[in-house]
C-alpha positions as CSV (number, residue, x, y, z in Angstrom):
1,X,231.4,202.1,35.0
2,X,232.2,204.2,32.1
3,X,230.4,207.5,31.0
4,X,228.4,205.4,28.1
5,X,227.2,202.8,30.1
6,X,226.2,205.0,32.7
7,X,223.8,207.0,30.7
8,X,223.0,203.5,28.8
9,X,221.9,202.5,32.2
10,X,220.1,205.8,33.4
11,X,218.4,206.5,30.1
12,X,217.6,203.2,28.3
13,X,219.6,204.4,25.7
14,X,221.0,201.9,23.1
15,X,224.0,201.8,22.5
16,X,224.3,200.8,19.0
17,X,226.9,201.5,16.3
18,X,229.6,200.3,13.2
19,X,233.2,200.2,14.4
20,X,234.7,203.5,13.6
21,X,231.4,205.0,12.9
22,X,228.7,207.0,15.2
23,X,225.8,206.8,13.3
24,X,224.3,203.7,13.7
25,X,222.1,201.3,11.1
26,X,219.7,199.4,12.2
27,X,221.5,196.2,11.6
28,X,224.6,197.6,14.1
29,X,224.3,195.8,17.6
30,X,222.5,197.1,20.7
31,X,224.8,196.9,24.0
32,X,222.7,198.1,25.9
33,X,220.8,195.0,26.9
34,X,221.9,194.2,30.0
35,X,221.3,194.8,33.4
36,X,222.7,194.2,37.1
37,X,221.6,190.8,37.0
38,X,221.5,189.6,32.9
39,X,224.5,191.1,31.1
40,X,224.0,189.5,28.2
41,X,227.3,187.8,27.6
42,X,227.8,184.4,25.6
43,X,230.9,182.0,25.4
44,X,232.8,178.8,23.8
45,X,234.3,176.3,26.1
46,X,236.4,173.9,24.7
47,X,238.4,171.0,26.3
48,X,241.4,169.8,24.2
49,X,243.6,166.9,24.0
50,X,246.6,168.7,25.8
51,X,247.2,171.4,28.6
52,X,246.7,174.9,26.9
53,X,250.3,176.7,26.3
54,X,249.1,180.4,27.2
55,X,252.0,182.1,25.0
56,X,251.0,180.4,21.8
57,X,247.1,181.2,22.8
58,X,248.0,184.8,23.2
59,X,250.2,184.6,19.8
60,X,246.8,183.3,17.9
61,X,244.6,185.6,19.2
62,X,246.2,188.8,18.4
63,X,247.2,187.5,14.9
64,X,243.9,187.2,13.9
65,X,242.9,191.0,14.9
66,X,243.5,191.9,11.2
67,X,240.9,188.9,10.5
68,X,237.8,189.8,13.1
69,X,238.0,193.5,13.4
70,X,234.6,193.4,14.4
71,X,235.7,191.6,17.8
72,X,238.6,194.0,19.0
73,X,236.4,196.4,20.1
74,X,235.4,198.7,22.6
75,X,232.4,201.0,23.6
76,X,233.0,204.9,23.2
77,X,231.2,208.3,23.4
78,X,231.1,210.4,20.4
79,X,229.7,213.3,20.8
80,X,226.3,212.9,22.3
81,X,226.2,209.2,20.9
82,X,227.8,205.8,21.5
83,X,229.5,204.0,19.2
84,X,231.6,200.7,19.0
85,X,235.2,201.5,17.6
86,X,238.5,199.5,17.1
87,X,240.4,198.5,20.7
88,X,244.3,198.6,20.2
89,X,245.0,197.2,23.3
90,X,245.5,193.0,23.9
91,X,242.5,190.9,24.0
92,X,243.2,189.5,27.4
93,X,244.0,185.9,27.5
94,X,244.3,184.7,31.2
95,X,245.1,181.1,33.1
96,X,242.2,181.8,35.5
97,X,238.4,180.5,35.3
98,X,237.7,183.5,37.7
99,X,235.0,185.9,35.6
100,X,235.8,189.0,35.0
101,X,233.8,192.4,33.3
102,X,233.8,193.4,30.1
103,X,234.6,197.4,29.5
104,X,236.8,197.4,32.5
105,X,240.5,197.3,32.9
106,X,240.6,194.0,33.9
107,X,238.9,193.4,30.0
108,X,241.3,196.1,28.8
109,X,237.9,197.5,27.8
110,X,237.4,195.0,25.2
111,X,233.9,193.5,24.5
112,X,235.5,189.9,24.4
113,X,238.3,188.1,26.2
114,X,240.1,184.3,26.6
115,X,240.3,182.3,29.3
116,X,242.0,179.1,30.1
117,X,243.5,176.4,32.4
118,X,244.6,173.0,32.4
119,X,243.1,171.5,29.2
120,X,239.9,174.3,29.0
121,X,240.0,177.2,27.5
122,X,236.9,180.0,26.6
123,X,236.5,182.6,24.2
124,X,233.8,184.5,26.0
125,X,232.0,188.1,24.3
126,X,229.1,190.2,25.0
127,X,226.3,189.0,23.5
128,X,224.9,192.1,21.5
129,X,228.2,192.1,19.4
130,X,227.1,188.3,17.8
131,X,225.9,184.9,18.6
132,X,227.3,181.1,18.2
133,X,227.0,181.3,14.8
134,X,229.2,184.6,14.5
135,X,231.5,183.2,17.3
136,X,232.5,179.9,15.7
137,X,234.5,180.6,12.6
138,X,236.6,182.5,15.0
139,X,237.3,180.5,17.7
140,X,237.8,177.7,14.4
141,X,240.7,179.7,13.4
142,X,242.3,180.9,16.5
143,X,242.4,177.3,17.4
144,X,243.7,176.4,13.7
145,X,246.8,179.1,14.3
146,X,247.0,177.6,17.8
147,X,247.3,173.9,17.1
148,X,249.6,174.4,14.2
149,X,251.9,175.6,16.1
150,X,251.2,173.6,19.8
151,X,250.5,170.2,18.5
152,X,253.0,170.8,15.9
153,X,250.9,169.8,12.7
154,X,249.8,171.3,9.5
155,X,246.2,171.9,8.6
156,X,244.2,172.9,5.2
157,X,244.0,176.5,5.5
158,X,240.3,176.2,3.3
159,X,237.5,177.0,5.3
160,X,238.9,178.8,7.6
161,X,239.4,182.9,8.4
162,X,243.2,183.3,8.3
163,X,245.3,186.5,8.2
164,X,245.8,187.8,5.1
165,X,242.3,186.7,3.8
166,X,240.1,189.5,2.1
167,X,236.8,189.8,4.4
168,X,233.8,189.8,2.5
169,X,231.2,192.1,2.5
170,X,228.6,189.2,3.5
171,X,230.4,188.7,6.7
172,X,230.4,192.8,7.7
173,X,228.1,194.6,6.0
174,X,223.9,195.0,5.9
175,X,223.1,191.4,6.4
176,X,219.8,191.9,4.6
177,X,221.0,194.4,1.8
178,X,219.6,192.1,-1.1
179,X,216.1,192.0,0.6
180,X,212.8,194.0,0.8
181,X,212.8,194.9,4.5
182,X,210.2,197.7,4.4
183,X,207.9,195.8,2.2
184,X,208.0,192.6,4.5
185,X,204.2,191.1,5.8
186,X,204.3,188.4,8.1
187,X,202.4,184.8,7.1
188,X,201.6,184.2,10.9
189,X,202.3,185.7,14.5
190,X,201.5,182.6,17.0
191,X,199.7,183.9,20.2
192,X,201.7,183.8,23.3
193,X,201.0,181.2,26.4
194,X,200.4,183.7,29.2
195,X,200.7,181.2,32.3
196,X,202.7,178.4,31.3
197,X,204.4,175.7,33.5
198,X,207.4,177.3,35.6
199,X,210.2,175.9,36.7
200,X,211.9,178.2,38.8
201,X,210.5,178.4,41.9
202,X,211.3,179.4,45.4
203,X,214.2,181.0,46.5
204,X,217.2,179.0,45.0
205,X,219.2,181.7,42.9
206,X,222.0,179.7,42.4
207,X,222.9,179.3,38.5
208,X,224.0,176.1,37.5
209,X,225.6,174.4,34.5
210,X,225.4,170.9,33.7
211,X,227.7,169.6,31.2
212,X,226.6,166.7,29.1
213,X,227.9,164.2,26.2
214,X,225.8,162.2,23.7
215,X,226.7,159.8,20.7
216,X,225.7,161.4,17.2
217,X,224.3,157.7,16.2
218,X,222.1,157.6,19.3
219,X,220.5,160.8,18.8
220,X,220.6,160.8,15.4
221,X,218.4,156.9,15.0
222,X,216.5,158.8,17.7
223,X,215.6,161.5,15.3
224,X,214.7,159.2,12.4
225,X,212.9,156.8,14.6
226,X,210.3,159.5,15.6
227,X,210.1,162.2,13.1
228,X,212.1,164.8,14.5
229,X,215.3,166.6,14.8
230,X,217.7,167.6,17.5
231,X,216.2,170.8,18.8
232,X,212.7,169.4,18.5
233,X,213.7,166.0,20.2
234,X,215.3,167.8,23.0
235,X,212.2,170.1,23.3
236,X,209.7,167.2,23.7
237,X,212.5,165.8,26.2
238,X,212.2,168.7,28.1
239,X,209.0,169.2,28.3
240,X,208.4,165.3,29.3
241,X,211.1,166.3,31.9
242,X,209.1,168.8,33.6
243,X,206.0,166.4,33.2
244,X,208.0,163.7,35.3
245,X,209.0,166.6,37.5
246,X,205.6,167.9,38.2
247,X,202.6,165.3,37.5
248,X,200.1,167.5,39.3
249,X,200.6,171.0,37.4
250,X,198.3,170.6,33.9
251,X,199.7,173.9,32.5
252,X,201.2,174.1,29.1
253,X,205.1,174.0,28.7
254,X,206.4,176.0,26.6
255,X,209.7,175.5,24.6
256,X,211.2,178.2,23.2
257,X,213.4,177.2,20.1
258,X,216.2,179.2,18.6
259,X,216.9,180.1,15.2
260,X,219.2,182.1,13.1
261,X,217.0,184.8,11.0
262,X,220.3,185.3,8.6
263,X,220.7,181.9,7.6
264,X,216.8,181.9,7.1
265,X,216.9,184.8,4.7
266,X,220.2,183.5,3.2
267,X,223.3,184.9,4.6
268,X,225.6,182.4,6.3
269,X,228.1,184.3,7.0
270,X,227.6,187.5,8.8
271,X,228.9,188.0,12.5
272,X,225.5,189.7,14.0
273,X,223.2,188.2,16.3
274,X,220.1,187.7,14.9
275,X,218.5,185.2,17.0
276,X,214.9,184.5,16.3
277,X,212.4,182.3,18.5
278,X,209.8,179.8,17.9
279,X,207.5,178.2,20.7
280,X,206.5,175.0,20.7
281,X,203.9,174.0,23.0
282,X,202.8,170.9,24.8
283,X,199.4,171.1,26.9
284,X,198.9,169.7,30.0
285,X,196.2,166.8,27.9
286,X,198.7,166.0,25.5
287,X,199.8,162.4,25.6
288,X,203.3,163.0,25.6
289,X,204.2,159.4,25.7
290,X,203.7,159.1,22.1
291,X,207.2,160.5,21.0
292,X,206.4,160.3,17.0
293,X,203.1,162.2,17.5
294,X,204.4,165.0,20.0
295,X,207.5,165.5,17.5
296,X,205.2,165.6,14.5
297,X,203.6,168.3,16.4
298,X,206.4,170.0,17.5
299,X,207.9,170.0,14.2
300,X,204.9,171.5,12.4
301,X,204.6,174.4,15.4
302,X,208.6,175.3,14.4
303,X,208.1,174.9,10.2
304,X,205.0,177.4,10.4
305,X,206.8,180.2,12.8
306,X,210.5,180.0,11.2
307,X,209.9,180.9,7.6
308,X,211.3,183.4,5.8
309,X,208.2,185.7,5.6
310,X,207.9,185.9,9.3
311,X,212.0,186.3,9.6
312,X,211.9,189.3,7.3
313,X,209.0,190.9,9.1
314,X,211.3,190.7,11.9
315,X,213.8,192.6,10.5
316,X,211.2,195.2,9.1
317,X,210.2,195.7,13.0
318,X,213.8,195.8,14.7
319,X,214.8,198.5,11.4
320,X,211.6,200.8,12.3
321,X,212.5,200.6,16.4
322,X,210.4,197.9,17.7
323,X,212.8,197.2,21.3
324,X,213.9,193.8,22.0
325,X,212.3,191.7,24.2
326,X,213.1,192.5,28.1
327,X,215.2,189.9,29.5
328,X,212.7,190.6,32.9
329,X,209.7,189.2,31.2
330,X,209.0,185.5,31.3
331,X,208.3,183.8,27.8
332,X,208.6,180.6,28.4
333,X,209.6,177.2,30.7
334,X,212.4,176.0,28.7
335,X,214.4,177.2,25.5
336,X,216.9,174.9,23.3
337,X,219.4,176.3,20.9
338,X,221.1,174.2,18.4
339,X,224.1,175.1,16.7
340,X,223.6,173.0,14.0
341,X,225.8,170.3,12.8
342,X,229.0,172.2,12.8
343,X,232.5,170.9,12.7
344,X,236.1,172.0,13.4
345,X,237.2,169.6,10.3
346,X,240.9,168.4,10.6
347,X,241.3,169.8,14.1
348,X,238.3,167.4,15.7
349,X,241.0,165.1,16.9
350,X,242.6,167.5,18.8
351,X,239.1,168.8,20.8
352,X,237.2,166.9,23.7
353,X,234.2,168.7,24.5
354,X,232.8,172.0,22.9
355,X,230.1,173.8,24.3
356,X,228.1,176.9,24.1
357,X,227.1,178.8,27.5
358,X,224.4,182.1,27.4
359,X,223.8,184.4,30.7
360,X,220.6,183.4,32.0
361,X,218.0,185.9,31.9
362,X,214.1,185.7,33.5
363,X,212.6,185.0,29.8
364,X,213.3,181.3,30.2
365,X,213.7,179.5,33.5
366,X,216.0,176.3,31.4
367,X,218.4,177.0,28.5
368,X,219.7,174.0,26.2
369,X,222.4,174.9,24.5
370,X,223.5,171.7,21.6
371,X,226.7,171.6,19.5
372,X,228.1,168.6,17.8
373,X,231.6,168.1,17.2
374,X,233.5,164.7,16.5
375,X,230.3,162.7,16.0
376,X,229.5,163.8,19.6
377,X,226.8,165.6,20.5
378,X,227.3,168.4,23.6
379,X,224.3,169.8,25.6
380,X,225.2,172.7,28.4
381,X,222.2,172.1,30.5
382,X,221.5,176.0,32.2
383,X,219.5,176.7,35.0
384,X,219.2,180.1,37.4
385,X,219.0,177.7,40.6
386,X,221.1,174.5,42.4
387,X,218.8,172.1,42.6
388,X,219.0,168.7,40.2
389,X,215.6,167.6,40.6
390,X,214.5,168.1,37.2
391,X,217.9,167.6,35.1
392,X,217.8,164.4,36.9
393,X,213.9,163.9,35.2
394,X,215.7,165.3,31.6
395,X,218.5,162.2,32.5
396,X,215.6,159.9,33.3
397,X,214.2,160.8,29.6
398,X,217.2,159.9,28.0
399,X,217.5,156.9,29.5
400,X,214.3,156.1,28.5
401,X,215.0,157.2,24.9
402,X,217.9,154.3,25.0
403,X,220.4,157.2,24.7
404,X,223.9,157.2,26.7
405,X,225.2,160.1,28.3
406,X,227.7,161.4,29.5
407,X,227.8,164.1,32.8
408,X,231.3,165.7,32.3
409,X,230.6,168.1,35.4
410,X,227.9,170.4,37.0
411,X,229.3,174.0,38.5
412,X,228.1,177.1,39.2
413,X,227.8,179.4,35.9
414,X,230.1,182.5,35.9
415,X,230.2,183.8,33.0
416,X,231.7,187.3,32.4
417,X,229.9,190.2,32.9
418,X,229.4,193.5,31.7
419,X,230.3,196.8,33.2
């Protein structure tokens, strides 16, 4: 462990900065929240059409270090602060599944590094640097340099982040520069659940990932049939799951939903993570078997939390210190985050499966993460313990629901870690 994270670790300290820079804005990322047993780190895992040639791999990723500056980076101590500066030393790219920790030598110190074998291959980064929205256009256009080269075929270079491209000040700077932060009021602040349903329970600390595949046109008719829309279907899924799972228990679940605060107030293209939550709740006398009505429900709960009014008030609170949520506190028994409906365009063809994975922490005991790619919808089904019980009553929904699925695989998550 390095001198910064072990005073991060003693102290509490954030460790928060620009690259290059060592004092720190309040929109700069926070390192420091991890822990022995949350570190905090996110990934993409793709599956293409063909075995992954590590040479070309490699050749992509370090040409597009002029392009994503912001993700060749390492932690440092300047004077008696932390800061993030520029890493001139390889992003790692290795033909191993086998984790390892970020800020080591294994890492070369980076923040970030690739992973791949047989037809899989990861981009995996600490998640204080961004989130899936900051993490796609990148791994779009290290595959785009990739498969030009591998598969031998020439893309549209529009709409993606290529070498040589200017890098907007959207993308880098104050995400919320335009907006009046300090002047922010918040509309409504929903009261939390303070004993919800739980779904973690005994002793099983196993984390598990189950990988999953959906037709777009299933899910999609779904949505339009009842009133809803992916993140809010899969939340009333899941909290019909744990209803299947548990008959007896008349608590509330509660679904934590993911949002992106940026693209709420605007900005579509910055690389931060600024994830906020809404929580949807579903009493234990709810009739849950009327889809259209718990979606209606559902829906409403979501529009009235993620406006922009309560997103800004958000930022006002993170700028004047407010700390993050601790990833020890329970918030609630599931949470689903959508991507949205993204696409890789012209290089579709070339991709099988595309998920998003997140390091589990104790604020949810399930995480959801959706993407769509290729008129296929993805779900990485998370869970800190082995047993299937209740994905099995989460399949048993979606039979229900008439939707086909796919299970690709189920395996322990390992994700990298932080050191």
């Amino acid at each position: 462990m390095h001198t910064q994270q072990k005073e991060a670790v003693t102290t509490g300290k954030n460790v928060r900065g620009k690259v290059g820079e060592t004092m720190p804005e309040f929109y700069e990322p926070v390192l420091n929240l991890s822990d022995p047993e949350h570190h905090n780190t996110m990934g993409a895992f793709l599956t293409l059409k063909d075995p992954v040639d590590g040479e070309i791999l490699r050749s992509a990723v370090e040409a597009l270090r002029v392009r994503f500056p912001y993700f060749y980076v390492r932690a440092a101590v300047r004077g008696k602060d932390e800061a993030i500066v520029p890493n001139d030393l390889p992003m790692t790219v290795r033909n191993t599944w086998k984790p390892i920790s970020f800020n080591t030598e294994a890492a070369n110190f980076h923040l970030a590094a690739w992973k791949f074998e047989g037809r899989r291959v990861a981009f995996e980064i600490s998640h204080s640097l961004t989130d899936g929205t900051g993490v796609l256009p990148y791994v779009q256009s290290v595959l785009y340099l990739y498969l030009s080269k591998a598969a031998g075929s020439f893309f549209d270079p529009a709409g993606f982040r290529l070498p040589g491209q200017p890098i907007p000040e959207s993308e880098t700077g104050n995400p919320f520069r335009d907006l009046d932060v300090d002047g922010a009021a918040s509309l409504y602040q929903k009261k939390p659940i303070p004993d919800f349903f739980r779904l973690a329970r005994g002793a099983d600390r196993d984390k598990t990932v189950f990988c999953l595949k959906l037709q777009e046109s299933q899910v999609m008719r779904y949505c339009r049939a009842f009133d809803g829309t992916p993140n809010v279907i899969v939340s009333v899924m899941l909290a019909k799951a744990a209803r299947r799972f548990d008959p007896s228990c008349g608590k509330t679940v509660t679904a934590m939903v993911c949002f992106n605060h940026k693209a709420l107030l605007g900005n579509h293209d910055n690389y931060r993570c600024f994830v906020g939550s809404a929580f949807l709740d579903f009493p234990g006398d709810r009739d849950l078997n009327n889809v259209a009505k718990a979606c209606t429900i559902a829906r409403g709960q979501m529009m009235l939390q993620a406006q922009p009014e309560n997103s800004l008030w958000e930022i006002r609170q993170m700028k004047q210190g407010l700390p993050p949520p601790s990833p020890d506190i329970p918030q609630a028994s599931v949470c689903v985050s959508y991507l949205g409906g993204r696409s890789f365009g012209q290089l579709d063809p070339w991709i099988e499966e595309f998920y998003i994975m997140t390091s589990l922490s104790k604020i949810t005991d399930v995480l959801c993460e959706v993407t769509c790619v290729g008129h296929r919808f993805f779900l990485a089904f998370m869970q800190p313990f082995s047993s299937p019980d209740y994905f099995r009553c989460f399949l048993e929904e979606l039979t229900y629901a008439g939707i086909q699925y796919e299970l690709l695989r189920s395996e322990p998550l390992r994700l990298c870690a932080i050191r």
